[in-house]
N, C-alpha and C positions, 0 to 999 in steps of 0.2 A: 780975577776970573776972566777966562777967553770971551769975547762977544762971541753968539750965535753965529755968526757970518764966520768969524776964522774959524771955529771949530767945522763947519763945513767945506770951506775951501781947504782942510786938511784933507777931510773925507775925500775931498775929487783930488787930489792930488794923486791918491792911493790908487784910482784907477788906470788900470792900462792905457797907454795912451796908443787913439785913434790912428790909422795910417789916412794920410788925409788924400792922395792920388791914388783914382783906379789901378794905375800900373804898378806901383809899390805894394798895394791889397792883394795883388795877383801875383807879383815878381817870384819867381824861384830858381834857384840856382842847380845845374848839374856840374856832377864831378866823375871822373873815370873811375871804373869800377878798382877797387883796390884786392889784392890776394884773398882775400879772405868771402868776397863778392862769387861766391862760386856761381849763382845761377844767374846772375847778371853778366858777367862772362861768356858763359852757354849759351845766353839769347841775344849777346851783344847789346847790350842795353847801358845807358848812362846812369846813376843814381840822382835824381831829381829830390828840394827838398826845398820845402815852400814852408809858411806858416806853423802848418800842420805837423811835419815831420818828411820823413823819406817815403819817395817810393821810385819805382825802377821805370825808367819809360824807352821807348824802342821806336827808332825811326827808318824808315826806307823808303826811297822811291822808285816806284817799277813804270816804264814806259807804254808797259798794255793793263789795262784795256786805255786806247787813247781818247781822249775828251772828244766829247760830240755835241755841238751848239743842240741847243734843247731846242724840238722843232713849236712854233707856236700854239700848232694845233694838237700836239702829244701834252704839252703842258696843261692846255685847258681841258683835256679829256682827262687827265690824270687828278688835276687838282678839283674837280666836280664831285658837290659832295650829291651820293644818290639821295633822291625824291623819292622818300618813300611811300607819299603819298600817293605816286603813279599802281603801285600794287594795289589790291581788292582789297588785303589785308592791312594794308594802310589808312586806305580812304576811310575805311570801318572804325580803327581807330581815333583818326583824327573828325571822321562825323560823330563820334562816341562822346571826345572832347570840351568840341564846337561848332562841329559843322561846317560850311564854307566856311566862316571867317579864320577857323584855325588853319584847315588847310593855306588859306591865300599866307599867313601870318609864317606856315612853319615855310612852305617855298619859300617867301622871300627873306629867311634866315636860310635857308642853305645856301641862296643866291648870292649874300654877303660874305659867307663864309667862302662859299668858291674863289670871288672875287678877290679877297684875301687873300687866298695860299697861290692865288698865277700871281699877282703883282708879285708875291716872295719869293715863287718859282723863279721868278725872268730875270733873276743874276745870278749865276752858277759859283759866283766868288763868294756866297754866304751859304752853299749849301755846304752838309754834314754828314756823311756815312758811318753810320755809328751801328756796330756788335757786340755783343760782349758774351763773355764768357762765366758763370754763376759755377755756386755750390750747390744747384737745387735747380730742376727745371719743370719743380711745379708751384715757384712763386713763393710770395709770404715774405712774411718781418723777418724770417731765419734766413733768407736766402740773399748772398752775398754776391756781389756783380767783379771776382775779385780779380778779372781782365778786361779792359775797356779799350775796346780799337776803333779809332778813327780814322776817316780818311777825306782827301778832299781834292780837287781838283788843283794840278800843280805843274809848269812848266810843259804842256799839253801831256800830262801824264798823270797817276793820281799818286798823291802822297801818304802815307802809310803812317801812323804812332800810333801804340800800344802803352797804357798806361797799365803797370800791372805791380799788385799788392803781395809781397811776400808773406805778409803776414796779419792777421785782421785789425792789427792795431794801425796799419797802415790807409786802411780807407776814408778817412776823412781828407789825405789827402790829395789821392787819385780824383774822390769826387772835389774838391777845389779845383783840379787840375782842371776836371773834364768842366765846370762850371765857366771856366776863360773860354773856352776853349765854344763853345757853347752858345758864349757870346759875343763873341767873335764872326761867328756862320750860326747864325740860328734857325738855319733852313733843315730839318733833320730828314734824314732818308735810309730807310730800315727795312728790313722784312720780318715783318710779324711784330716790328717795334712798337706797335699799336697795344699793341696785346700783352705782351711779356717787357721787351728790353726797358723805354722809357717808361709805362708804371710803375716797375721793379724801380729803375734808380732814382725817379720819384719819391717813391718809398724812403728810399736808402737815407736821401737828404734831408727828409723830414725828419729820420731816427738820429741823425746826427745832432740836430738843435743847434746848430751854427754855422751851417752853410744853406743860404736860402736855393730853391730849385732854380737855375735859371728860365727864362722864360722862351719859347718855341714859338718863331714867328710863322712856320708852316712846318708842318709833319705829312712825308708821301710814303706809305707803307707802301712798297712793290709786291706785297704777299698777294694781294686782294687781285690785282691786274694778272698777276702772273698765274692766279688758280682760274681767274675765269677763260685765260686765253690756251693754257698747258693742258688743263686740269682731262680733260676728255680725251688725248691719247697719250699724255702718260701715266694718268693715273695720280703717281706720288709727287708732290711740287713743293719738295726738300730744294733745298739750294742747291745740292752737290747733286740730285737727277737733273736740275737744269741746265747745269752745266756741262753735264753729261750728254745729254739730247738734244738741247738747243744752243746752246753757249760755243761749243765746240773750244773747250778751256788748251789745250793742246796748241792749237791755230794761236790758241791768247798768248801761252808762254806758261802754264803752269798745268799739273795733274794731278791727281789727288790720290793716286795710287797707293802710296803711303798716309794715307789720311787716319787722323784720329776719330775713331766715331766718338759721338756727339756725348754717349749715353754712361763713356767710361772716364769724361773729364772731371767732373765733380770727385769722384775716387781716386782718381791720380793726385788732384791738387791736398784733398787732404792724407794720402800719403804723406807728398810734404810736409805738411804741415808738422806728423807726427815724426819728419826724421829721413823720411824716404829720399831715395836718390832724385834728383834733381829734372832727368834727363827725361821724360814721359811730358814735363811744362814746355818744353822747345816743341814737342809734337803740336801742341795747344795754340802754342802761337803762330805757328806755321797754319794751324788751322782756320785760325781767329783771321791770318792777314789773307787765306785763299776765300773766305766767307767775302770780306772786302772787297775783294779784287774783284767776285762775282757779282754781289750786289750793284758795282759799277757797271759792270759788261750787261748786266739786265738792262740797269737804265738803257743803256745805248743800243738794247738789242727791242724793250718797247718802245724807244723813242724812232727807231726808224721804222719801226709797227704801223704806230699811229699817227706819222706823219705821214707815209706815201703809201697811194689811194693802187698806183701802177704795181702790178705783180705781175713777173714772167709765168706763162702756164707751168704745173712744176715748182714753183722755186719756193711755195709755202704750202703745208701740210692741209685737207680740206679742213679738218676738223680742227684746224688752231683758228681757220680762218673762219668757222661757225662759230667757235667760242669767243674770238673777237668780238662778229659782229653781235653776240647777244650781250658785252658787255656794252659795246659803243650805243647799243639801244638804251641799256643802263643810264649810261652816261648822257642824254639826251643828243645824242649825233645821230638821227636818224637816217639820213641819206650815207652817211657813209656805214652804219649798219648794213643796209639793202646793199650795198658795194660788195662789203665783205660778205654777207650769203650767199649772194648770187654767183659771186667767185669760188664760194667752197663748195657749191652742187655742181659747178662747170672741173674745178679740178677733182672731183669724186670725193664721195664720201662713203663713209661704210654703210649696209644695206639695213642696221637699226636704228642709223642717225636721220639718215635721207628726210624720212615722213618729215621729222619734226625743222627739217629746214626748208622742207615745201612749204610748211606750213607759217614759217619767220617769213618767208617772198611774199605770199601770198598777206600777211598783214601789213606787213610793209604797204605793198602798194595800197591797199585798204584804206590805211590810215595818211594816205597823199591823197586820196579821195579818188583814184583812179579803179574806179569798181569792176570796170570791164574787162582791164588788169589782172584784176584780181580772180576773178569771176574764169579766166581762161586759165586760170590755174591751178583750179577747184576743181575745173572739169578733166584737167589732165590728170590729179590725184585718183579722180574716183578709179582711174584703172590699174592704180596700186596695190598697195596690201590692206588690208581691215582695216587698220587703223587711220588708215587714211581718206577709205570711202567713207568711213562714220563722219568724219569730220569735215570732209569735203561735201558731201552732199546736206551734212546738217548747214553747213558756210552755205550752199549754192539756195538751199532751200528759204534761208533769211530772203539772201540775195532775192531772189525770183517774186517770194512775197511783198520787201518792202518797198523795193527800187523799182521794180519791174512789175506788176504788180500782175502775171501772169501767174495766176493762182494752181491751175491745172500744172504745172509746170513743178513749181514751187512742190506740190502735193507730191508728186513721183520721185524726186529726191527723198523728201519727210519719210516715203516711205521705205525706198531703199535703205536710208541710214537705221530706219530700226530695224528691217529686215536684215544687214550684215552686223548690227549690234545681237541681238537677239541669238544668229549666229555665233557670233565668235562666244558669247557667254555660253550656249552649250555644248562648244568644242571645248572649252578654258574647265568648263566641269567634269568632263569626261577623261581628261588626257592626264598624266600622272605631273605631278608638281616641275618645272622647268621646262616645262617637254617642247612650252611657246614662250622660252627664253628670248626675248629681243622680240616680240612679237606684239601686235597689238592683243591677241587672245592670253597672253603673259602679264601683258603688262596688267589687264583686270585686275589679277592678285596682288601686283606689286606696288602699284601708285599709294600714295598717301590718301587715308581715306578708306581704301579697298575698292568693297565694293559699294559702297553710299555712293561716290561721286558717278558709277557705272548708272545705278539706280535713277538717279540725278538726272542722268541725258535721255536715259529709256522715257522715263516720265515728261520731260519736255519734249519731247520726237512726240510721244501719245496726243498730249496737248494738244501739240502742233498737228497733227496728221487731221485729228477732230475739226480744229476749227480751219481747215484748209475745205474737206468735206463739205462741211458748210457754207462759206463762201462759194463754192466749185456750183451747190446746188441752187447757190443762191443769182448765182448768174446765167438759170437755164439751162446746165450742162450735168452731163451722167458722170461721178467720178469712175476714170478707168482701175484697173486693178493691174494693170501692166508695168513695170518698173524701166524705167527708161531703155530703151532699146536697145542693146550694143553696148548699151553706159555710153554713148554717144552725144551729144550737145544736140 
């Protein structure tokens, strides 16, 4: 009878045996497509075939959009995870939690986190632009990623591969492929990848149960930057309007005129599947490799954004330039916030945007502690629209009571700002629904809230005007009933 030991060392005999080098675990071989390769032919693709089995992969490299040294300062505005504790609705939460010590606790986790993704940012040889193309683009364990296009920075040009699965017996390879590949540049750089692309193929990995996920030493979603800097005149901030309005993809080398929309790719591929002609997947790919090329041209179009502070009058839109600066406030770059507003009320902005970027200057300087600053900026509002004297003279009104401590002063603001509050509410009543569209009298109905937050400022103006009153009597003096002269300082 066998001892116990050799009956076991049969057992492991029986097991597959290990690839014992990284590069052997990843190796795979392509071959040219042979006759019967109908849609690897069509997209010019090589047949790739690793552990796992085949799949089709596609390479090119296009000369535009060309590399652009990542500026330092775009890097660290980009790689800045937001504080969210700087919001009201933050602070709320995290005193709900713990109170200061949470707050101090979650800052300096986002400060390390920051700190993390610029060291990963500052080699441009490990980053990865990564798309892809699904069966499904509302996510879930059914939804298949079964085009995966990367690209990366190559020869001052950016380099192009498409890994793409004919058939779904084929993805365990694709994702092997994209897993080297992965780890190799584990810098990843998406739009909207935050959201959909890597969750999904996260997902994908884990249903697989034998290809571990590799792991992402930094992820910079360009969605998030590109909605807050675009998003205010053009509206939609698809990739292919950006390239349209801002990219100027033409000038780049490519057009989209012939483009696939987004929403008939999942139907074309399982055509395929069931048999369909071939020729609708070249569309796809063409599509997949102009999503790439764009993704790149972004980088290089915020990177020269948020590097240089100099702008010719003219040469940038006011209102990309206010969306900027409300992100660069986001991102803790105050001074160069105040830059970018102050630039987008000098280059014009439209007449329902204006108030609210009088109103970013005037905090700006606020918060440098230059009151006087500020304080003459308040005073030029109050001879704006409504919305702006509410807000201007309730600011001037602080101002006078707690710096200045010109009470009389103070009071005749307090009470203008309820007198043109008061106003606009029963013109906003009277007038039929839109009519003060873009308007402070409009916006009553529209802000979040309604009217509670209207309610809100009436009742602090009240407060306030009371105990202004008081004081005013309390220092020998008759309060006037006059509202500042002219609106004049």
């Amino acid at each position: 009878m066998a001892a116990p030991v050799d009956k076991f060392s049969r057992l492991s005999a029986l097991k597959p045996a290990r690839v014992a080098a990284f590069g052997a675990a990843h190796a795979s071989e392509k071959r040219e497509p042979c006759e019967e390769d109908t849609l690897a032919r069509l997209l010019g693709a090589s047949v790739g075939r690793n552990r796992f089995g085949e799949h089709l992969a596609v390479r090119n490299w296009y000369s535009s959009p060309e590399f652009a040294a990542p500026s330092p300062v775009a890097l660290d505005i980009l790689s800045r995870v937001r504080d969210k504790t700087q919001s009201r609705r933050g602070r709320d939460e995290a005193q709900a939690r713990g109170g200061l010590d949470e707050t101090r606790s979650q800052r300096g986790k986002n400060e390390t986190q920051s700190r993390r993704a610029r060291e990963a940012l500052s080699d441009p040889a490990t980053w990865l632009f990564l798309d892809t193309e699904t069966t499904g683009l509302a996510g879930g364990t059914g939804t298949y990623a079964f085009l995966i296009g990367l690209a990366w920075w190559d020869a001052g040009g950016l380099q192009v591969e498409q890994l793409f699965m004919r058939d779904f017996g084929e993805e365990h390879a694709i994702l092997h492929e994209l897993a080297a590949r992965v780890a190799k540049r584990p810098v990843l750089i998406t739009y909207n990848g935050k959201t959909f692309d890597w969750p999904l193929l996260e997902s994908r990995f884990t249903m697989t149960r034998s290809i571990a996920a590799p792991k992402v030493a930094a992820h910079l979603d360009l969605l998030h930057p590109a909605r807050a800097v675009w998003k205010l005149r053009l509206g939609s901030v698809r990739l292919s309007d950006l390239e349209r309005h801002v990219l100027e993809p033409v000038a780049l080398g490519w057009s989209r005129d012939e483009d696939t929309t987004s929403a008939l790719i999942p139907q074309f591929y399982f055509d395929y599947l069931r048999g369909g002609p071939p020729e609708p997947l070249l569309g796809i790919a063409k599509h997949n490799q102009m999503d790439l090329r764009g993704l790149a041209a972004l980088y290089c179009k915020l990177n020269a954004l948020l590097g240089d502070e100099t702008r010719a009058h003219g040469s940038v839109d006011g209102r990309d330039l206010f969306g900027l600066s409300r992100y660069l406030q986001r991102r803790g770059h105050g001074q160069r916030a105040e830059t970018a507003c102050s630039q987008a009320l000098d280059f014009g902005l439209p007449f329902e945007v204006r108030p609210q970027a009088r109103r970013d200057l005037a905090q700006h300087a606020k918060r440098r502690g230059e009151h006087e600053r500020a304080a003459e900026i308040w005073r030029e509002m109050v001879n704006g629209e409504p919305g702006e004297i509410v807000h201007a003279c309730e600011q001037l009104a602080m101002h006078y009571e707690r710096r200045m401590k010109d009470y009389a002063r103070a009071l005749e603001f307090a009470r203008l700002a309820l007198a043109e509050l008061q106003k606009a509410r029963r013109l906003a009543g009277r007038m039929p629904a839109g009519h003060f569209a873009g308007t402070f009298a409009g916006a009553m109905t529209l802000r979040r809230g309604g009217d509670g937050r209207e309610s809100r400022i009436e009742k602090d103006l009240v407060r306030r005007v009371v105990r202004l009153e008081r004081r005013v009597l309390a220092e020998g003096r008759t309060p006037t009933l006059g509202l500042v002269p002219g609106l004049a300082p």
